[in-house]
C-alpha positions as MATLAB code, in Angstrom:
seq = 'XXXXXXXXXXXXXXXXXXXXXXXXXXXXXXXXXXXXXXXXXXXXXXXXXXXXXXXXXXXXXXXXXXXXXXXXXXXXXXXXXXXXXXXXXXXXXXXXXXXXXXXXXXXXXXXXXXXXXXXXXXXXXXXXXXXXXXXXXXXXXXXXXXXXXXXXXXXXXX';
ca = [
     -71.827 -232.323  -31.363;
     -70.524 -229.577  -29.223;
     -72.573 -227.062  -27.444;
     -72.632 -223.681  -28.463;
     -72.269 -221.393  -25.401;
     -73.827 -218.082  -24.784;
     -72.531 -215.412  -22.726;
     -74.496 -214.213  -20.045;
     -74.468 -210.251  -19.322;
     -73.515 -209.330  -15.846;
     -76.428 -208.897  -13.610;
     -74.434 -206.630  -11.496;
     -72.234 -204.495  -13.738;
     -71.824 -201.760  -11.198;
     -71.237 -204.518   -8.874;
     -67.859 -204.700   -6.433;
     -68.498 -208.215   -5.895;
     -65.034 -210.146   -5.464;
     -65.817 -212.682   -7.969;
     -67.902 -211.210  -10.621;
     -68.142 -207.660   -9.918;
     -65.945 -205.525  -12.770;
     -65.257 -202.539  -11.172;
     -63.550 -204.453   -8.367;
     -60.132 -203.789   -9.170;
     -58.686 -206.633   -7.203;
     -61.466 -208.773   -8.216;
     -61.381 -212.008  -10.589;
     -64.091 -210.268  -12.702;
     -66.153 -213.874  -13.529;
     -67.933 -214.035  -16.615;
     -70.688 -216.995  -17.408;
     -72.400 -218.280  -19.895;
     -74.843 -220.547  -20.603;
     -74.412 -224.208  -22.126;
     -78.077 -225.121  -22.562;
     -79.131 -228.101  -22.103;
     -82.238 -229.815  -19.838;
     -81.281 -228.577  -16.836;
     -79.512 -226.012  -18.211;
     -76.004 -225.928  -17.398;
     -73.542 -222.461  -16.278;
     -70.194 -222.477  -16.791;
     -67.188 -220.338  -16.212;
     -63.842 -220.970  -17.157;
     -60.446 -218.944  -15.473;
     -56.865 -219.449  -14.323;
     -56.383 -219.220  -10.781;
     -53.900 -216.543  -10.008;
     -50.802 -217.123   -7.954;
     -51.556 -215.533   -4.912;
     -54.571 -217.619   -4.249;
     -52.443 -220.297   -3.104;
     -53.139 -222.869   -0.220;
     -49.642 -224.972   -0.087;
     -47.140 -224.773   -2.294;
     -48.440 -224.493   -5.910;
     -52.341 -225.967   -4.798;
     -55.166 -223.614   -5.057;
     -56.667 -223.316   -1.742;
     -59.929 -225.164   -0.955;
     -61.658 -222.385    0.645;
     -61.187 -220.345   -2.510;
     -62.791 -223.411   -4.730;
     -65.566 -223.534   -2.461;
     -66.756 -220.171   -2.750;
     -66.155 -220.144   -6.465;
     -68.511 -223.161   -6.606;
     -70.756 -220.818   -4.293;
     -70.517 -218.089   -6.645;
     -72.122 -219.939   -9.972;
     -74.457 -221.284   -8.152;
     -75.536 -217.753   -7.193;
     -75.462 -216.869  -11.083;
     -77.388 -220.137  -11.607;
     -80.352 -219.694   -9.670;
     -80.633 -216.032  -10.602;
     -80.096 -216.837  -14.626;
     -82.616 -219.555  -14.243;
     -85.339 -218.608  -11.825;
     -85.207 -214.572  -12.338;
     -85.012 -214.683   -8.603;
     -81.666 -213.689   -6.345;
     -80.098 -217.014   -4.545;
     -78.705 -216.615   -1.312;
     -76.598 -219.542    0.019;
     -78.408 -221.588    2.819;
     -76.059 -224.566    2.617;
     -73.094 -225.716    0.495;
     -71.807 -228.797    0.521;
     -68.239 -229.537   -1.093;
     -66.060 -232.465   -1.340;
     -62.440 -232.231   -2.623;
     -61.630 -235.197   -5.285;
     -58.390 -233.694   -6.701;
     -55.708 -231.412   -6.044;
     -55.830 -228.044   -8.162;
     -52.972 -226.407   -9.175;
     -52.416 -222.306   -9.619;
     -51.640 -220.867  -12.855;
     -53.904 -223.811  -14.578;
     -56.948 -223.217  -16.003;
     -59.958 -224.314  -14.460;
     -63.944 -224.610  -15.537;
     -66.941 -224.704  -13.117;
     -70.016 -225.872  -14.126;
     -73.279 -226.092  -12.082;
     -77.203 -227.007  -13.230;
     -80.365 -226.524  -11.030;
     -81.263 -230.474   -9.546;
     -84.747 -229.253   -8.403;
     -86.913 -226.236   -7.682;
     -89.628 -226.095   -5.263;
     -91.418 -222.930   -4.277;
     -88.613 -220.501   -2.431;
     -85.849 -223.325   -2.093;
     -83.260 -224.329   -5.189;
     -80.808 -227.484   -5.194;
     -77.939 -227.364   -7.456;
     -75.226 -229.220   -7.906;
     -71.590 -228.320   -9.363;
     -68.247 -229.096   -9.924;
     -65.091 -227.717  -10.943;
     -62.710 -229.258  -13.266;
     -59.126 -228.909  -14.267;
     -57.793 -228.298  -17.569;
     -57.816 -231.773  -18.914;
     -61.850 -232.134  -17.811;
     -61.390 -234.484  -14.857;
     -63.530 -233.809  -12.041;
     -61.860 -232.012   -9.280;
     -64.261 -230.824   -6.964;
     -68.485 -231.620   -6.265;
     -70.860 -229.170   -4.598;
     -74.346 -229.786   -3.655;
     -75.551 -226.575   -2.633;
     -79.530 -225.206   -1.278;
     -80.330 -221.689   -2.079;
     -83.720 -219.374   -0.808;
     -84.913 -216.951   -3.873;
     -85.649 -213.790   -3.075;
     -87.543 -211.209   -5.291;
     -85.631 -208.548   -6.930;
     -87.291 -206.029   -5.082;
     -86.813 -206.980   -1.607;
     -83.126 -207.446   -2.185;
     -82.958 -204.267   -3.785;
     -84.718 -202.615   -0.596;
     -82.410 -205.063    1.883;
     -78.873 -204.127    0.030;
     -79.965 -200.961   -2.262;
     -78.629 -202.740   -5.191;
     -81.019 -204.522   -8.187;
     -79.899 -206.925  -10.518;
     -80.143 -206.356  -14.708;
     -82.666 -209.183  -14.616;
     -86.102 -210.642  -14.236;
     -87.793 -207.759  -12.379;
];
C-alpha cells in the first residue's frame, strides 16, 4: 500500500538558503515532506537543472553530496526539534546521474544519542535505483543558541 506523504512547511521561509530557502532567487527552492514510517523517512523529489553539470550531461558529485547534506539537515530538525549542523558526511557514488532527470532523496534518522544524530540517505534516479548513499553525523543545537549565533530562528520546536 503506498505511503501517503505530507508536506513539511519550510522552517526557514525568510530563508536565502541555496537549497531550500524561497526567496533565493537563484536558489533550487527544496520542498520536503514526510513519508512516515519507523524511522521516519524525508524525501524530496526535483530535476536537476542544466547548469549544474559535472561532465557532459552528469550531474556533478559535489552538488549530490550537499543535496544529501541538505535533507539530512531538514531531517534532524523535523525529527528532533533541534537544528543539525553537519559534523561528517560520508558519500559514495553507485551510479551516474544525469541533468534534466528527475531525482528523489530520501534520508531517515539511524540513531540518536544525546547531542549527536546518524542518518543515512540516498538519492535515486527516476526509475528508483539507488544512485548515491550517505551516512552522515550531525550535533543538535537548540533553537535559541542558533538564533543568537546566526540571528535567524527556525518555524519549529522552540
Amino acid at each position: 500500500m503506498p505511503v501517503k506523504a505530507k508536506k513539511l512547511e519550510s522552517f526557514f521561509p525568510e530563508g536565502k538558503c541555496f537549497f531550500c530557502g524561497p526567496k533565493n532567487p537563484l536558489g533550487l527552492h527544496l520542498t520536503f515532506e514526510s513519508l512516515g514510517g519507523d524511522p521516519e523517512e524525508l524525501r524530496s523529489i526535483m530535476t536537476p537543472p542544466e547548469h549544474m553539470t559535472g561532465f557532459g550531461n552528469i550531474f556533478h558529485g559535489g552538488f549530490q553530496s550537499a543535496l544529501l547534506d541538505e535533507i539530512m539537515g531538514w531531517c534532524t530538525l523535523h525529527s528532533t526539534g533541534k537544528v543539525g549542523l553537519t559534523h561528517s558526511l560520508s558519500i559514495e557514488l553507485k551510479k551516474p546521474v544525469y541533468v534534466g532527470k528527475p531525482i528523489e532523496l530520501r534520508c531517515r534518522i539511524k540513531e540518536h544519542r544525546k547531542r549527536k544524530v546518524e542518518l543515512e540517505g540516498e538519492l535515486l534516479d527516476e526509475a528508483g535505483e539507488v544512485c548515491a548513499t550517505a551516512r552522515g553525523i550531525y550535533l543538535t543545537m537548540d533553537v535559541d543558541k542558533f538564533e543568537k549565533l546566526t540571528g535567524v530562528r527556525p518555524k519549529t520546536g522552540g
